[in-house]
N, C-alpha and C positions, 0 to 999 in steps of 0.2 A: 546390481546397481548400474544405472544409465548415466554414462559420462556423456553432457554437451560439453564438446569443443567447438572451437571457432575453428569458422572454416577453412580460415588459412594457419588455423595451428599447426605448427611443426613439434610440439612435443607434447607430454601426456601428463597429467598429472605427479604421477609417480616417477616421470622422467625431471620434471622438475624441481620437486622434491629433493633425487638426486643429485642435481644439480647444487641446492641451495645447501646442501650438507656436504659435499667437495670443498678438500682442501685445495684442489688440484688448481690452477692460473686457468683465467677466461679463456686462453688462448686454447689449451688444451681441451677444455671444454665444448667447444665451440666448436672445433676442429671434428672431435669425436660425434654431437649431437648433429650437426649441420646447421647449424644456427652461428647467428653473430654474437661478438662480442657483448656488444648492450642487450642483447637480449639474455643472456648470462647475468650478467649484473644486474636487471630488473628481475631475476626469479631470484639469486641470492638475495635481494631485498627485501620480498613480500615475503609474508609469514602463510599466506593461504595459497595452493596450488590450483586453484580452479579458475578458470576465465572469467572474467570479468565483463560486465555486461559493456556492449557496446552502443547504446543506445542515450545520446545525449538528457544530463540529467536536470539539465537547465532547457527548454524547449524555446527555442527564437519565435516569437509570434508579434502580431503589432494586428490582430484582430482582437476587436473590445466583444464584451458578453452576445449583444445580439448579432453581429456577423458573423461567432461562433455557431450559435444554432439554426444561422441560416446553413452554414457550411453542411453540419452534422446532416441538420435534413436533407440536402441536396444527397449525400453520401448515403444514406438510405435510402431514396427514393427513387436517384437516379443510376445508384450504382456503377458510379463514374472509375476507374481504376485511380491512384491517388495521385498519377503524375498529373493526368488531368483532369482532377480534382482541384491540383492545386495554381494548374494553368486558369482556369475558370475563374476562381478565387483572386487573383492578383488582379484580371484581367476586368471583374466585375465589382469587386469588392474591394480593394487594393491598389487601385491604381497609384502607379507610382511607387512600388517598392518591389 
């Protein structure tokens, strides 16, 4: 089984799990893990030990259908990297935000 952790996880699945089944005070916890306190308290919370995606599930955009596909195309065609992709994009498409 292939565990993805984030990359700045500091504990493991099964270490959380742990955690979230201790009777033991965050303090002690915390102390033992190397972790903080709130970070204690948010795995005692959850019921599922695995990371959670980090990837915004609501996407900010304020381009309408066709500046989409002009985008998309350029990103094919010109195989721009996305920072500046997205420099181009404001700068041509976007002015002003």
């Amino acid at each position: 089984m292939n565990i993805q952790l984030h990359k700045n996880a500091r504990t493991t699945p099964a270490v959380r799990a742990e955690i979230a089944a201790s009777s033991e005070s965050a303090c002690v916890l915390a102390s033992r893990y190397g972790v903080t306190q709130a970070t204690i308290y948010k795995w005692k919370k959850r019921e599922s030990f695995v990371d959670k995606s980090h990837t915004a599930h609501r996407l900010q955009t304020t381009l309408n259908p066709a500046q989409e596909a002009v985008v998309v195309e350029l990103r094919k065609t010109v195989l721009l990297p996305l920072d500046d992709l997205l420099a181009v994009t404001r700068h041509f498409l976007c002015e002003g935000v």
